[in-house]
NUKOLDREN-248671 format. One line per 2 residues: number of its first residue (from 1); for each residue x, y, z of C-alpha. Coordinates in steps of 0.001 Angstrom, whole numbers, plus 524288, in hexadecimal, padded with zeros to 5 digits. Layout:
residues N
NUM) X/Y/Z | ... $
This chain:
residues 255
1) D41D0/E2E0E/88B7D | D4316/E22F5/8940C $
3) D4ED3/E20FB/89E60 | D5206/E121D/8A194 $
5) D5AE3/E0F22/8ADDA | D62A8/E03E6/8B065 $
7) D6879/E0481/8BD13 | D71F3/DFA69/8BE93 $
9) D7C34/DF6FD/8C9B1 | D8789/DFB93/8C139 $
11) D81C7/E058A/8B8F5 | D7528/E0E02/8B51D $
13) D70A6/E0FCA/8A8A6 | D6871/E191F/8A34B $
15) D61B0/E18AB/89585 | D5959/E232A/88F8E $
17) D500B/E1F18/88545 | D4738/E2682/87C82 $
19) D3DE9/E1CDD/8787B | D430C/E0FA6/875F7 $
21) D5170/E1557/87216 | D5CC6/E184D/87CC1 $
23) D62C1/E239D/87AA4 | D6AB1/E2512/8860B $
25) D70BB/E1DC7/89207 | D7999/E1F5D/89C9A $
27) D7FD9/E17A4/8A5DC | D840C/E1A7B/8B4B7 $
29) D8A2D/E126C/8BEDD | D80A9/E0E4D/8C7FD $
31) D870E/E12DE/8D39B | D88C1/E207D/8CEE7 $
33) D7B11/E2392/8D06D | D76B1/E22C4/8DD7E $
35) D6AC2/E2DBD/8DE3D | D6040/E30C6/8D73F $
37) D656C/E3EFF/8D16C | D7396/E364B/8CD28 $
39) D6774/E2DC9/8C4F3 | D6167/E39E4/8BFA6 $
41) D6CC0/E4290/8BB9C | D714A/E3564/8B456 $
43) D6470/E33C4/8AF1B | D63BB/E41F6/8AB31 $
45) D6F2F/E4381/8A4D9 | D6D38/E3702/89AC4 $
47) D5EBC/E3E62/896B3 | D664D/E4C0E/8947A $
49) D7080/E4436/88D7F | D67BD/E4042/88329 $
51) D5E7A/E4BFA/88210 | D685E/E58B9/887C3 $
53) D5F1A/E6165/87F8A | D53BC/E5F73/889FA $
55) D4F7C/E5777/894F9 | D47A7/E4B61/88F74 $
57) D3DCE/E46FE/8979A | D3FCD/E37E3/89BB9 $
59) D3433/E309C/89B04 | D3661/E2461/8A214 $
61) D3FF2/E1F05/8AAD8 | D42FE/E1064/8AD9A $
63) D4B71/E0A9E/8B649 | D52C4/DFC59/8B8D0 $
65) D5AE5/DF990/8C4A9 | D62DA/DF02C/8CD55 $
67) D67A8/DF987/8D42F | D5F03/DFC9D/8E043 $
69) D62CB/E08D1/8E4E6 | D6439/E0F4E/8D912 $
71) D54F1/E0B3C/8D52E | D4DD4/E16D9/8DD2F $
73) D58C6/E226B/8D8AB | D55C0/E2078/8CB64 $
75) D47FD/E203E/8CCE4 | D479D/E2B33/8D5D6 $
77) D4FC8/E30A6/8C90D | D456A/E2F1A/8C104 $
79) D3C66/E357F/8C7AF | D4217/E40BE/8CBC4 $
81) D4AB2/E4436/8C00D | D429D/E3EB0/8B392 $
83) D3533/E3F79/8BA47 | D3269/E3121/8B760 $
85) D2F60/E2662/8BF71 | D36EA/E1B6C/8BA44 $
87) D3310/E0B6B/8B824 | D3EB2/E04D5/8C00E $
89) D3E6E/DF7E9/8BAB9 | D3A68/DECAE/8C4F8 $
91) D3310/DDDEC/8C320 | D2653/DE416/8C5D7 $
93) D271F/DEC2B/8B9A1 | D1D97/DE790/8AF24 $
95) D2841/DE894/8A2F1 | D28A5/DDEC2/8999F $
97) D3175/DD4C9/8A21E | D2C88/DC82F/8A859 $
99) D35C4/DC52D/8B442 | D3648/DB6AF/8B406 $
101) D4191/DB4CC/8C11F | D3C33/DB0A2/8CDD5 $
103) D3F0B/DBCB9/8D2CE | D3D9A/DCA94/8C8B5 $
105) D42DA/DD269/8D3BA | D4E91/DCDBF/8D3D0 $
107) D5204/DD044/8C58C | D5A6F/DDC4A/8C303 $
109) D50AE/DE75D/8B992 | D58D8/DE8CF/8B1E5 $
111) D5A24/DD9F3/8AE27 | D4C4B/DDA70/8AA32 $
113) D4CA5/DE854/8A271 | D56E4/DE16F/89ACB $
115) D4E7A/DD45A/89834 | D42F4/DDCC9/89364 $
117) D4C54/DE4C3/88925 | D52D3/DD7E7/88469 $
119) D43E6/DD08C/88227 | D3E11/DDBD5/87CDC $
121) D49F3/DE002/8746E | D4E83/DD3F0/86EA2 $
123) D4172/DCB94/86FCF | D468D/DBFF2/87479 $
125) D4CBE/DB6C1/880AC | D553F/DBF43/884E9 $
127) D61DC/DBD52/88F01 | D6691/DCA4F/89348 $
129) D75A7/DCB42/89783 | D787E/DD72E/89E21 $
131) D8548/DDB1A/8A136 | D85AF/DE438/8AE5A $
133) D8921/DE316/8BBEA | D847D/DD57E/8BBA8 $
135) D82DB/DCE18/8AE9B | D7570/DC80E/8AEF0 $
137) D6DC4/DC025/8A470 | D6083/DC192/8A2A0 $
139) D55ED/DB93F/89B7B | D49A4/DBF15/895CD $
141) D40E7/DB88D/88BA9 | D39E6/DC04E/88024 $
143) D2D40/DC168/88680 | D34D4/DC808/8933B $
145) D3659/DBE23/89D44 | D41A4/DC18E/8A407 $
147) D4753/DB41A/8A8D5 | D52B8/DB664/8B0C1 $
149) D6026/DB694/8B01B | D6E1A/DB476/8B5BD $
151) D75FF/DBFD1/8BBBB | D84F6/DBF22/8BC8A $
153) D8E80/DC986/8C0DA | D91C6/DD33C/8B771 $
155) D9F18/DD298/8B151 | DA57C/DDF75/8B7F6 $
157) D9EB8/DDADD/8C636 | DA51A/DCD58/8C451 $
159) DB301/DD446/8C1B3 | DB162/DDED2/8CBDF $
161) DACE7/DD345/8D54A | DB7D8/DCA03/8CEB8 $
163) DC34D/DD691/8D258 | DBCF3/DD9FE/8DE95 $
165) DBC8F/DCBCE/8E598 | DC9E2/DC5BD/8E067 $
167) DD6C0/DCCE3/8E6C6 | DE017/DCA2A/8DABE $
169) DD605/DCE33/8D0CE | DD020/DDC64/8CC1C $
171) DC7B1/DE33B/8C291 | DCA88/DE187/8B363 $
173) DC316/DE82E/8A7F0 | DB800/DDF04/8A267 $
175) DBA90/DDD73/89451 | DBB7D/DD13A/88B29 $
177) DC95F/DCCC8/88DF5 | DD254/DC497/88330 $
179) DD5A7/DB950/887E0 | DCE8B/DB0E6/89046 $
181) DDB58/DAB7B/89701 | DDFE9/DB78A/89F43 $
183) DEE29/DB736/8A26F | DECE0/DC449/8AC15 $
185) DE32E/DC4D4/8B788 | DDE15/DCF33/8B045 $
187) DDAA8/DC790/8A554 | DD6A3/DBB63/8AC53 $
189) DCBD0/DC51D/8B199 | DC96F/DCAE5/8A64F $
191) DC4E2/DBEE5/89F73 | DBF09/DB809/8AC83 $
193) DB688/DC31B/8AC7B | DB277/DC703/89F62 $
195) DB2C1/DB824/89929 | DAC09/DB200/8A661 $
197) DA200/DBD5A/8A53E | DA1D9/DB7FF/894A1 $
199) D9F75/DA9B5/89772 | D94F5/DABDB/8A320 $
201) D8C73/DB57A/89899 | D8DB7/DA9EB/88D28 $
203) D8C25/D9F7F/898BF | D7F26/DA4D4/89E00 $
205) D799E/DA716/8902C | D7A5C/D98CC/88F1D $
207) D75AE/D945D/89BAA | D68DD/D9F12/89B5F $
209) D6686/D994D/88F72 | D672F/D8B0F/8918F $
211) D5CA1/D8F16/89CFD | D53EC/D9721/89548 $
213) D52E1/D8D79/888CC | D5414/D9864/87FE4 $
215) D5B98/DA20C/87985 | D5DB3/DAE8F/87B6F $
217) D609F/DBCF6/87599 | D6CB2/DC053/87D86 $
219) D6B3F/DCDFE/8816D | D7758/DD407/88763 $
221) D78E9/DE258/88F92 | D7F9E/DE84F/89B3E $
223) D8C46/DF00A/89A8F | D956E/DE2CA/895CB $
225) D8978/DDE18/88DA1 | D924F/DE380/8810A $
227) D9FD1/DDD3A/887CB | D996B/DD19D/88823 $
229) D8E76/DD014/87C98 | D98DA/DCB81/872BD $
231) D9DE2/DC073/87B3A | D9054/DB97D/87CC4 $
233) D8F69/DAD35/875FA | D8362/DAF58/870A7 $
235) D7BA1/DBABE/867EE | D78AE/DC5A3/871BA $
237) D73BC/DD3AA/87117 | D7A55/DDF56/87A17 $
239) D703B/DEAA5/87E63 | D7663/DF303/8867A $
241) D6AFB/DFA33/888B9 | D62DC/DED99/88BA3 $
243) D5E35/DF465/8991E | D5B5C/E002C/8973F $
245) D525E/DFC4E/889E4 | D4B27/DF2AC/8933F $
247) D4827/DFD1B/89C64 | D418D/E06FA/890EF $
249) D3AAF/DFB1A/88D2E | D33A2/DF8EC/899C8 $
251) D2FC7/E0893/899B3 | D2ADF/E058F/88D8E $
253) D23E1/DF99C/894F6 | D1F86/E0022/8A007 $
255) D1AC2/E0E32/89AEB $
C-alpha cells in the first residue's frame, strides 16, 4: 500500500493505493490539521477504513506541498505512525520531470506531480487546468518538460476577495447562473464570477497555445475541474485524481 499526500492551502488529500489502483481517499481542510498526531489519526483512520479486519502495513509514503508549515508534521507523521520515511516531492528529486522555468523553486509540487501524470497518462502535450485555491495552467510536453504556466486566482478566492473588498457586495454560491444579464446584484455576481472565470479558462487556452505552436490534450482537475470541464471550448479530459496518481507514479520512479 502506498499513501500519497497533497497538502494544499485549502484542503489535504489523502489517497491510498494498492498498486497502481486507488482505493481510498479523503479530504481535510488544511487548517484543521495543525500537528503531527491530527496528520496521523487522519491518516490512520483512511488505512482502517479500507482494511478494518487488520492493520495493513503501508509501504511508502509520498508527500506534495505548498503549504510550509504543514511540510515537517506530516513527515514527522510518517515516521512515527507508519514507520516510513517519506519522498516529499521537491526540484531536486530525480522523477521523470524536466523543470524548464528560470527558476524550479518557485513552482508549486504539486504543479509538477500533475504535469508528470498528464504526460505519462495521456502521452502527449499536455496543458493541465487545475481548479483550486488558485486556478493555474500548466504546460508539459510528452517527453516531460514541464514549461511553465500562468496562475490566476481561484474562482471562490476571487468572490471571497470580490465580497470582502466592495461594501455593497457579499458572498453568493458559485454555480453556472442562467442568464448572463443579471437584473439582481446577486445575479450580476453570479454571472461576473462564474462567466468571467468561463471566458479567462477558454481565453488562456488560446493565448498558451498561440505561444507554444502546438496543440494540446486539455487535461482538467481541482475541486471545480467538473463545474467547469463542460464549458471549455475545446475537447478536454477531467481527472480528479490527477495528483495524487502523479505522486504513486514518482514512488514508482524513485523506488
Amino acid at each position: 500500500m502506498i499513501l500519497c499526500i497533497d497538502i494544499g492551502n485549502t484542503s489535504v488529500v489523502m489517497g491510498l493505493f494498492d498498486r497502481d489502483r486507488l482505493i481510498g481517499q479523503a479530504r481535510f481542510a488544511t487548517s484543521n490539521l495543525k500537528t503531527a498526531d491530527e496528520c496521523g489519526l487522519q491518516a490512520y483512520h483512511l488505512v482502517q477504513r479500507h482494511h478494518p479486519e487488520k492493520m495493513v502495513e503501508v509501504d511508502g509514503v509520498v508527500i506534495c506541498s505548498v503549504v510550509p508549515y504543514l511540510t515537517p508534521k506530516m513527515v514527522e507523521m510518517s515516521r512515527s505512525y507508519l514507520s516510513k520515511e517519506p519522498i516529499v516531492i521537491s526540484p531536486e528529486l530525480d522523477f521523470g520531470i524536466v523543470i524548464m522555468t528560470h527558476n524550479p523553486h518557485e513552482v508549486g509540487t504539486d504543479r509538477l506531480v500533475n504535469a508528470l501524470a498528464a504526460c505519462r497518462t495521456y502521452d502527449s502535450n499536455c496543458l493541465i487546468i487545475d481548479f483550486g485555491t488558485a486556478t493555474t495552467f500548466d504546460l508539459v510536453t510528452r517527453r516531460g518538460e514541464y514549461l511553465g504556466g500562468a496562475i490566476a486566482p481561484g474562482i471562490e478566492t476571487a468572490s471571497a476577495n470580490l465580497a470582502h473588498k466592495a461594501a455593497q457586495l457579499f458572498s453568493v454560491e458559485i454555480s453556472p447562473p442562467k442568464k448572463v444579464i443579471g437584473k439582481t446584484t446577486e445575479e450580476s455576481m453570479k454571472s461576473g464570477i462564474f462567466w468571467g472565470q468561463v471566458e479567462m479558462i477558454n481565453g488562456m487556452i488560446v493565448r498558451i497555445e498561440e505561444e507554444f505552436q502546438e496543440e494540446c490534450r486539455i487535461v482538467v482537475t481541482g475541486g471545480y475541474g467538473k463545474v467547469f470541464e463542460e464549458y471549455i471550448d475545446r475537447d478536454s479530459i477531467y481527472n480528479p485524481n490527477l495528483t495524487l496518481e502523479g505522486l504513486r507514479m514518482v514512488f514508482d520512479e524513485i523506488t
